[in-house]
C-alpha positions as CSV (number, residue, x, y, z in Angstrom):
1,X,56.2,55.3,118.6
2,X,57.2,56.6,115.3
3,X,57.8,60.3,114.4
4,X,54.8,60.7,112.3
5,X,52.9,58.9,115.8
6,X,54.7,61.3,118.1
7,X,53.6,64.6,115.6
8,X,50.3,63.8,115.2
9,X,50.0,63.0,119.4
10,X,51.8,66.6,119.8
11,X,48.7,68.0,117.4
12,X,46.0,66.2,119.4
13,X,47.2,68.0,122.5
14,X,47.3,71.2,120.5
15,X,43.8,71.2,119.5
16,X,42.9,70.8,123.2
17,X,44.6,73.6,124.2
18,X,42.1,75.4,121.3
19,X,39.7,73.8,123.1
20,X,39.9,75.5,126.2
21,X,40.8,78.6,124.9
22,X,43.8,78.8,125.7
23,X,46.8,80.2,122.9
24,X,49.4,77.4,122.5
25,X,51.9,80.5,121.0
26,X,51.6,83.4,122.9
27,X,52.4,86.8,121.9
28,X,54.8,87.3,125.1
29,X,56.1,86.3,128.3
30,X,55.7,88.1,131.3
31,X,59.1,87.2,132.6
32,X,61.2,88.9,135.4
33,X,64.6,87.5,134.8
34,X,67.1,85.4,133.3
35,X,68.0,82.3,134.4
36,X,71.6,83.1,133.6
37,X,70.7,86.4,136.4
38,X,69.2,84.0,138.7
39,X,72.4,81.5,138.7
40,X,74.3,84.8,139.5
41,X,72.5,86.2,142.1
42,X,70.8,83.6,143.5
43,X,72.0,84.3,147.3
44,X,70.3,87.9,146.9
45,X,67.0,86.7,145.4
46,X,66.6,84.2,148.0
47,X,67.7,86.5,150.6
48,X,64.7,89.1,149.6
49,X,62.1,85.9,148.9
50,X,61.2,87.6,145.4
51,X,58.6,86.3,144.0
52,X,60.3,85.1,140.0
53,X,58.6,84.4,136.6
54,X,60.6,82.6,133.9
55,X,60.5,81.4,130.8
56,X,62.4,78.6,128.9
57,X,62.3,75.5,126.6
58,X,61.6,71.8,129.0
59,X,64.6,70.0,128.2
60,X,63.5,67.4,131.2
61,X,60.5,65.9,132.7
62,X,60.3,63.6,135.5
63,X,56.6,62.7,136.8
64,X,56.5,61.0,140.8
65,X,52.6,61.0,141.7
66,X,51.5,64.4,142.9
67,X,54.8,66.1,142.0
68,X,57.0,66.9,138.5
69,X,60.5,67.6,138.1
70,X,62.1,69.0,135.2
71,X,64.6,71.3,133.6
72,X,64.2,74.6,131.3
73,X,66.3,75.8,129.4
74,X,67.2,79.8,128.2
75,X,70.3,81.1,126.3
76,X,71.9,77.9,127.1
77,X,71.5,78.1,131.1
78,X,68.9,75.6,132.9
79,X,67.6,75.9,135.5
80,X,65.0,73.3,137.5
81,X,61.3,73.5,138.2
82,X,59.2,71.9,140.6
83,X,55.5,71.1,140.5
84,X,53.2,70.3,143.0
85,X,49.4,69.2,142.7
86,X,49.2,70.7,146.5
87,X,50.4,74.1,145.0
88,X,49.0,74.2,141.8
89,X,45.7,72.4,142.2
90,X,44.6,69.8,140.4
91,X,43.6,71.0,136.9
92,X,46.4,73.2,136.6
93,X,48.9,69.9,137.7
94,X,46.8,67.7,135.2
95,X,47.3,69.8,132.2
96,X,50.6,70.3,132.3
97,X,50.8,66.6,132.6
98,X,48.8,66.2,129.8
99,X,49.8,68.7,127.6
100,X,53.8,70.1,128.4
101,X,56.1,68.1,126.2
102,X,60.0,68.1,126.3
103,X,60.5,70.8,123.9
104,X,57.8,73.1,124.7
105,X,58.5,76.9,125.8
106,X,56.7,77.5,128.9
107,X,56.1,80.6,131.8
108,X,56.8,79.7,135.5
109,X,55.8,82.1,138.6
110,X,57.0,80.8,142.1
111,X,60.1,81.1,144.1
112,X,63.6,79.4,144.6
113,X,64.7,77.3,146.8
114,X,67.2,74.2,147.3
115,X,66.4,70.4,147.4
116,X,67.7,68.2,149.5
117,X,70.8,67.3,146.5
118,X,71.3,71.3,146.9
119,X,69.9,71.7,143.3
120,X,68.4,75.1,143.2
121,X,65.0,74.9,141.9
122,X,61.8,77.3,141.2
123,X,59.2,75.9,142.6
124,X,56.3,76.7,140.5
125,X,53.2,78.3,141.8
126,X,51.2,78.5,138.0
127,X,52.6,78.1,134.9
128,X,51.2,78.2,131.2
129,X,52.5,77.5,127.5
130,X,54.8,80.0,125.4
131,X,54.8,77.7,122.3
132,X,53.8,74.0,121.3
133,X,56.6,71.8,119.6
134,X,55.3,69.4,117.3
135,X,58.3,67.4,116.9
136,X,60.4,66.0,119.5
137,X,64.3,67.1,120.1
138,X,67.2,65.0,119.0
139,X,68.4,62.3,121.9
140,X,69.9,64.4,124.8
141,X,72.6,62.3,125.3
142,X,73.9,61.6,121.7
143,X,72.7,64.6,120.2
144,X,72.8,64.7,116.2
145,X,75.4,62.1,115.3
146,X,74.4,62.9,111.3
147,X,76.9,65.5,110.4
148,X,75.4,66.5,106.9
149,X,72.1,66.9,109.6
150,X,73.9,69.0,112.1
151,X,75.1,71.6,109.2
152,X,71.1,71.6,107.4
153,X,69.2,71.5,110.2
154,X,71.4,74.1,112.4
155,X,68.7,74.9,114.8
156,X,68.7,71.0,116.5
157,X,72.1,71.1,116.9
158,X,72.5,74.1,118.4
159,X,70.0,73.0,121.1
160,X,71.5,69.6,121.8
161,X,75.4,70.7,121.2
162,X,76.6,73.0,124.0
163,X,80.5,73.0,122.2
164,X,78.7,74.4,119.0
165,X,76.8,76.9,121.2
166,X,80.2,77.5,122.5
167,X,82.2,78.3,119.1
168,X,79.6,81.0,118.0
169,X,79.9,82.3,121.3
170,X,83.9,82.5,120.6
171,X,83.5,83.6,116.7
172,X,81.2,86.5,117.9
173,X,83.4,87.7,120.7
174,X,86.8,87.3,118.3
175,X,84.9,89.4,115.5
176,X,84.2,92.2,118.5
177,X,87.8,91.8,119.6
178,X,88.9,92.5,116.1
179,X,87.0,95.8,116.0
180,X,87.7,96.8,119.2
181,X,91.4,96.8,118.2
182,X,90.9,98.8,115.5
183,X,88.7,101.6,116.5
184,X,91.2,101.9,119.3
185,X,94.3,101.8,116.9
186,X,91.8,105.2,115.3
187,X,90.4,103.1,112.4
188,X,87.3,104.0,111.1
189,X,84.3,101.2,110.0
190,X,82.8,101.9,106.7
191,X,80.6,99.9,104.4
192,X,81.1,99.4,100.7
193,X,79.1,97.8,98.0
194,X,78.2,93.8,98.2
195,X,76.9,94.0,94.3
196,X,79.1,95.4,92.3
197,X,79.8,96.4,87.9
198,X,83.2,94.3,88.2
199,X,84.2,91.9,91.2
200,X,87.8,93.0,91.8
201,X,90.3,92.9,94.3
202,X,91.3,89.4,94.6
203,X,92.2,86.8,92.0
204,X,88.9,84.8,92.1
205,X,85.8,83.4,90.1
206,X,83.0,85.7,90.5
207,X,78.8,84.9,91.5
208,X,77.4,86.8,88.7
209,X,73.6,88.4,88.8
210,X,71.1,90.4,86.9
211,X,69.4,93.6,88.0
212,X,66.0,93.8,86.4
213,X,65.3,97.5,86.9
214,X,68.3,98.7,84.9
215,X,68.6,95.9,83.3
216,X,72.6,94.9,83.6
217,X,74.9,92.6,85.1
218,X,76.2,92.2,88.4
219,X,78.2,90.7,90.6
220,X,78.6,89.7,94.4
221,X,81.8,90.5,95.7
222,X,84.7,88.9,95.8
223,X,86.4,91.2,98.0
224,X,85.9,95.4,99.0
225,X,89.5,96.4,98.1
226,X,89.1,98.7,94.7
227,X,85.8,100.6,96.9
228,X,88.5,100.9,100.1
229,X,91.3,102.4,97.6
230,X,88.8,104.7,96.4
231,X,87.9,105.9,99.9
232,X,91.7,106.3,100.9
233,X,92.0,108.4,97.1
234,X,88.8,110.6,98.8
235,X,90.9,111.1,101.6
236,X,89.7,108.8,104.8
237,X,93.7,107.5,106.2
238,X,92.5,104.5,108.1
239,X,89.2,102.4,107.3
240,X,88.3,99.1,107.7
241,X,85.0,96.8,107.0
242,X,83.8,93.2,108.5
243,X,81.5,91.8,106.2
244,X,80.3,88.9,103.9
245,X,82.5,88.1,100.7
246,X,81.5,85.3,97.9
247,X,83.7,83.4,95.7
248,X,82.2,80.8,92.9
249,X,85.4,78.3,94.0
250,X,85.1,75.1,95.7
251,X,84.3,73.5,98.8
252,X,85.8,72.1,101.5
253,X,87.6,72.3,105.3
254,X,88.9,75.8,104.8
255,X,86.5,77.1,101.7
256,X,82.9,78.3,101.4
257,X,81.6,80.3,99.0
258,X,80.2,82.6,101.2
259,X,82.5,83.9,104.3
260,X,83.5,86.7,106.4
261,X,86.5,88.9,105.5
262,X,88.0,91.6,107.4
263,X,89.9,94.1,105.6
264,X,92.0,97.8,106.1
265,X,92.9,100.1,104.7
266,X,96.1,102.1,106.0
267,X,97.2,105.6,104.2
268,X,101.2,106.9,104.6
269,X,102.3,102.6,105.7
270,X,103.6,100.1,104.2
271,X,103.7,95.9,104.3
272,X,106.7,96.0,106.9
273,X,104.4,97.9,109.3
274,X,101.5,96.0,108.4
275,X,103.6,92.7,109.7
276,X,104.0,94.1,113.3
277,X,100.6,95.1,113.3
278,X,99.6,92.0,112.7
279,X,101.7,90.5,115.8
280,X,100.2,93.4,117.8
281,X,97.0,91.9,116.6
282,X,97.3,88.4,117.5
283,X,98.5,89.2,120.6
284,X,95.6,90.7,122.0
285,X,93.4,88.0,120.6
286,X,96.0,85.4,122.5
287,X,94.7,87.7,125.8
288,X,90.9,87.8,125.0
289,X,91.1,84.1,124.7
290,X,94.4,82.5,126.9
291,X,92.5,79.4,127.8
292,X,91.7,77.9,124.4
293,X,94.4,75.3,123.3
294,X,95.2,77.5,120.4
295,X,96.5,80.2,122.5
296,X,97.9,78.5,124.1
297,X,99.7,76.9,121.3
298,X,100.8,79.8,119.3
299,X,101.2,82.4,122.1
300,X,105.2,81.3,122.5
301,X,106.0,82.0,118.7
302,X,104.3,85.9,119.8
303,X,107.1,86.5,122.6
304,X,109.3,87.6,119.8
305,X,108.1,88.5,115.8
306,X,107.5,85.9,113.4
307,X,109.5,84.3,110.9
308,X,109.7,86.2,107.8
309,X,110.0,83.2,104.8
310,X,110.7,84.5,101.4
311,X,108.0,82.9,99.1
312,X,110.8,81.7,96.7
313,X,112.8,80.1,99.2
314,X,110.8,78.0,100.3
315,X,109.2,76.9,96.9
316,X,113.7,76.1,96.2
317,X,113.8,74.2,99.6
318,X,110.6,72.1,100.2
319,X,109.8,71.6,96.6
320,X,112.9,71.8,94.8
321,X,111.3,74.8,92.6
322,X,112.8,78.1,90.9
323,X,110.7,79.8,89.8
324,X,112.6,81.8,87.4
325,X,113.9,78.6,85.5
326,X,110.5,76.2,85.8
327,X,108.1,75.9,83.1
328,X,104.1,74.8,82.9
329,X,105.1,71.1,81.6
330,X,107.8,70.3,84.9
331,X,105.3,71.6,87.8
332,X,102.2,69.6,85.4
333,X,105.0,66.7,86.2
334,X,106.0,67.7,89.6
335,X,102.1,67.9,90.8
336,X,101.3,64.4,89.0
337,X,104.2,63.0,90.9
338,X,102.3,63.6,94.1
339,X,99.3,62.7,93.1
340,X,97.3,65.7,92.8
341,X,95.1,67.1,90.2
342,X,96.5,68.6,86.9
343,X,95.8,72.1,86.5
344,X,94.8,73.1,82.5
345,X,94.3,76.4,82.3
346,X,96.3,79.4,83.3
347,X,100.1,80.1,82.7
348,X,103.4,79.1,85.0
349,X,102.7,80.7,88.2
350,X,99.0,79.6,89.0
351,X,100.9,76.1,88.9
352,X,103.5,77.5,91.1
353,X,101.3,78.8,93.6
354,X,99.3,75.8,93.8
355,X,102.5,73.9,94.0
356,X,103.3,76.1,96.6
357,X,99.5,75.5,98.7
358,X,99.8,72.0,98.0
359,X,102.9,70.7,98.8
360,X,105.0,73.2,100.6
361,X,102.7,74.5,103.3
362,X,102.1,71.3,104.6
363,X,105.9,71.1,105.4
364,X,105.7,73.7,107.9
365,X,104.4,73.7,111.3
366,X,105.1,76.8,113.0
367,X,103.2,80.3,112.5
368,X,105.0,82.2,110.1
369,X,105.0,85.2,107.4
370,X,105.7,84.3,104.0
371,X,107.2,87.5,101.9
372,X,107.6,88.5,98.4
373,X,104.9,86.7,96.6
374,X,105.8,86.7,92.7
375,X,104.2,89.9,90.9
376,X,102.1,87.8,88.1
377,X,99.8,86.5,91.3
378,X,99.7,90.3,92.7
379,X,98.1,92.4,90.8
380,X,97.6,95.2,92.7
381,X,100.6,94.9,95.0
382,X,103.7,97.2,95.1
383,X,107.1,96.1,93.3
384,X,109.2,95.3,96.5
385,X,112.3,97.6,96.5
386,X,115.2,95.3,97.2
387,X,113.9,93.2,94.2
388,X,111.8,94.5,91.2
389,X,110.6,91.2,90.6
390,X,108.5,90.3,93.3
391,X,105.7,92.1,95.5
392,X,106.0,93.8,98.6
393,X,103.3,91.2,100.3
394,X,103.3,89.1,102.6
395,X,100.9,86.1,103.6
396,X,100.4,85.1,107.9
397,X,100.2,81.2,107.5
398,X,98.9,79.7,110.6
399,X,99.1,75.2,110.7
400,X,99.0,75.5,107.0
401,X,96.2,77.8,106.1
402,X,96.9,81.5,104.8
403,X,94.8,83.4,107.3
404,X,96.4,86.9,106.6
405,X,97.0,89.0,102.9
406,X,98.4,91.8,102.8
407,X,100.6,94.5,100.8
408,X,101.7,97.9,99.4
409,X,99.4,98.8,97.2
410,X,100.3,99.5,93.6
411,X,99.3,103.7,93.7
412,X,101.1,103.6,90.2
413,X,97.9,104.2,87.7
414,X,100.1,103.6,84.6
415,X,101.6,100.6,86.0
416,X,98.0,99.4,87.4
417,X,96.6,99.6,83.5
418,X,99.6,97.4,82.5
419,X,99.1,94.6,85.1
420,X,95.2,94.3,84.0
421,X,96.3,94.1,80.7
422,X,98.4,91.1,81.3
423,X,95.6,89.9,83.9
424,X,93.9,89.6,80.3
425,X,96.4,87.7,78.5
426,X,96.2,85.4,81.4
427,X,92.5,85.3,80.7
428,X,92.7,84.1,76.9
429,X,95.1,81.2,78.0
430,X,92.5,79.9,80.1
431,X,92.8,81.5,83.2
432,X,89.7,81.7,85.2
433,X,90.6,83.2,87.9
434,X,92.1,86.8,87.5
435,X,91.5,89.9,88.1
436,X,89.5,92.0,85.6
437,X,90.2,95.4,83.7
438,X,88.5,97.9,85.9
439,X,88.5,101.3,83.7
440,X,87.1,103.2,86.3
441,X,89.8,102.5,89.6
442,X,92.8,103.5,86.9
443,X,90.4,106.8,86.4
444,X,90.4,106.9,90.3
445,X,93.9,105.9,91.0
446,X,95.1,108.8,88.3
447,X,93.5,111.6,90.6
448,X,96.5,110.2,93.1
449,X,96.4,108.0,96.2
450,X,99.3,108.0,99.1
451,X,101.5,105.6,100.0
452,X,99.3,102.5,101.5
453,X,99.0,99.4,103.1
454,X,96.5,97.0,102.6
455,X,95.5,93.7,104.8
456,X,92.5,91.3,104.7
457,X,91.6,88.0,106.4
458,X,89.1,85.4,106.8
459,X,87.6,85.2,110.3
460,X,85.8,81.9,109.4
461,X,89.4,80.5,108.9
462,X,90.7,82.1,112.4
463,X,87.8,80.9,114.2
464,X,88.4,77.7,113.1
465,X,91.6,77.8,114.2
466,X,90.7,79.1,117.8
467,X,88.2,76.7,118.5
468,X,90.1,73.6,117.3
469,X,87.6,72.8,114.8
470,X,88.4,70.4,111.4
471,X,86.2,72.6,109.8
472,X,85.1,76.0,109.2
473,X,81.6,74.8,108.7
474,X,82.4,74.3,112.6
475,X,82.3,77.9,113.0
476,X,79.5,79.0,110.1
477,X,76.4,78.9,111.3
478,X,74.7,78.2,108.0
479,X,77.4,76.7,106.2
480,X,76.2,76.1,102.3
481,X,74.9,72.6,101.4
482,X,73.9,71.0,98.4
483,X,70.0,70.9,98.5
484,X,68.4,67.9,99.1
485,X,66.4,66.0,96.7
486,X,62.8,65.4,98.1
């Protein structure tokens, strides 16, 4: 039967429904429990013979004569029925055969008991419809094999993918994790603005937008960084914010141009600190989750504190870079040589750093922090003391993706109007992305802010990672997609 069959068969039954007066989509459900309660405490409930009344979608049906079998499902938990023309009488047994389609929501009353297999089962003493699908679920057994389907049409696959189910189930508890280590490490959440004058704090291209009532430009953030200096400047120590970020970059297994960053704030530290935080950190997200092969994995490099790679080393050793004698035309050569795509625009050390993503990260396997990131790709990072030259940063790379940033922030005003006015040189070379003048944050920054560290990730990217996924469309529930031509 074809789909357009199977839909217009589904509507037929509808309209009898209409017929009798009965409300295919009803306003509620009149349920007393779970199923995921009554797979807990099933020895109690059957123990007191309470009477239940569920509710769930039919993921199963199995007619013999005068009896049904079949499964529902709620919150991921099934649980199965059984029907009986004896019990129910025969119109109410008819109609449901008649009318109850896998993928309907339906109400059960009755009580549990086990079958002979020692299944336990509800067996149903009425029943009526929640809500009529029209179309019918993917196959149960193969699921969505499509993968461009799975990531448009979300919804199917997370009813016929229990390991999807399963990732946003570990994404969601990571992201409590996360902020349960903070408010207990006496960090306060705070929200800052998503459309912003100027889209600072990282060195990205913008998603730029009009507002019609004042009638100016705007721009989605790339990242809450300038607002949290401000708020440390107004005098809050130790903040922090989990919240959606957008970048106008590319696409692919580790970008999207709409994620999840977490970022602090953290008044009187420094970058040093900020590094065994961050081991503190991991550690207690290796606890919350010992049983996933990434733990399990990285949990032995946490026994003692990371490796601390400086930035330039390892550009000298794995790419045969220094980056105090290269020039634009030998990394243009160097990147050509390995076959990957020129980069135009921009000066020296964009093509260092992409030498640097591209080639050299791939060359190490073990969890690490990389140091001392050159100052021409920090903007607003503190001059490291042992060397003026470079910026007291550092970088967590995990299987070669950077899932940690972080740094001293630059708290020098006159210094901070000098690198945004080289940020604008970079800019009439070609750069696109760099970080813009912001007039007002040198105004803030002049009134004085403390000593502080500064430290921002991308949970999409760590869920990814603790999950084992390729992807961190994996982990996204919506992931972006081009749309799809009718």
């Amino acid at each position: 039967m074809s789909l357009k069959d199977i839909r217009q068969n589904r509507i037929d039954k509808l309209t009898k429904l209409k017929k009798l007066g009965i409300n295919p989509y009803s306003m509620y459900s009149e349920k007393t429990a779970t199923i995921e309660e009554i797979l807990r405490n099933k020895k109690e409930i059957m123990e007191k013979g309470s009477e239940l009344v569920l509710a769930g979608r039919v993921r199963g049906l199995r007619s013999h004569g005068g009896s049904v079998f079949l499964h529902i499902e709620e919150d991921g938990k099934r649980l199965q029925l059984f029907l009986r023309k004896d019990t129910l009488g025969e119109d109410a047994f008819k109609l449901f055969g008649d009318i109850v389609d896998i993928g309907d929501y339906i109400e059960s009353r009755g009580n549990l008991f086990f079958t002979k297999t020692k299944e336990l089962t509800l067996e149903v003493k009425n029943w009526r419809i929640l809500s009529k699908s029209l179309r019918p679920l993917p196959d149960k057994w193969r699921g969505l094999q499509d993968d461009e389907i799975k990531y448009r049409k979300r919804y199917l696959d997370l009813i016929t993918n229990p390991d999807l189910r399963r990732k946003i189930q570990i994404r969601s508890k990571l992201i409590s994790c996360l902020r349960d280590f903070l408010d207990k490490n006496d960090f306060m959440e705070v929200e800052t603005p998503i459309l912003q004058n100027q889209a600072g704090g990282a060195l990205a291209r913008p998603f730029k937008t009009e507002l019609n009532a004042l009638n100016i430009e705007l721009y989605l953030r790339i990242a809450p960084e300038l607002y949290h200096k401000r708020l440390i400047i107004g005098g809050l120590d130790k903040i922090y914010e989990i919240g959606r970020c957008f970048r106008n970059e590319g696409i692919d297994s580790s970008h999207n141009p709409e994620f999840t960053e977490l970022e602090f704030y953290w008044a009187y530290s420094n970058y040093e600190k900020l590094m065994d935080f961050t081991e503190d950190m991991f550690r207690k997200i290796l606890k919350v989750f010992p049983e996933e092969d990434f733990s399990k994995k990285i949990s032995k490099y946490l026994n003692n504190s990371l490796s601390r790679l400086e930035y330039q080393n390892v550009l000298k050793d794995m790419a045969g870079i220094d980056c105090n004698k290269t020039n634009k035309k030998e990394l243009q050569a160097l990147l050509a040589k390995k076959g990957l795509k020129k980069i135009k625009e921009g000066d020296k050390w964009t093509l260092i750093d992409e030498v640097f993503k591209k080639i050299c990260l791939k060359k190490i396997d073990y969890p690490f922090f990389l140091i001392h990131h050159p100052l021409p790709i920090s903007p607003l990072a503190k001059r490291a003391e042992k060397d003026n030259n470079v910026a007291a940063r550092f970088q967590l790379i995990i299987e070669g993706l950077e899932i940690v940033n972080a740094y001293s922030e630059l708290n020098d005003p006159l210094e901070q109007k000098e690198r945004f006015e080289k940020q604008k040189k970079r800019a009439q070379e070609g750069e696109k992305e760099i970080h813009p003048y912001d007039k007002d944050f040198i105004e803030a920054l002049e009134y004085g802010m403390p000593p502080t560290a500064g430290w921002g990730m991308g949970i999409d990217r760590l869920a990814a990672l603790l999950t084992n996924s390729l992807s961190i469309k994996e982990v996204i529930l919506f992931p972006l997609m081009r749309p799809k031509k009718n």
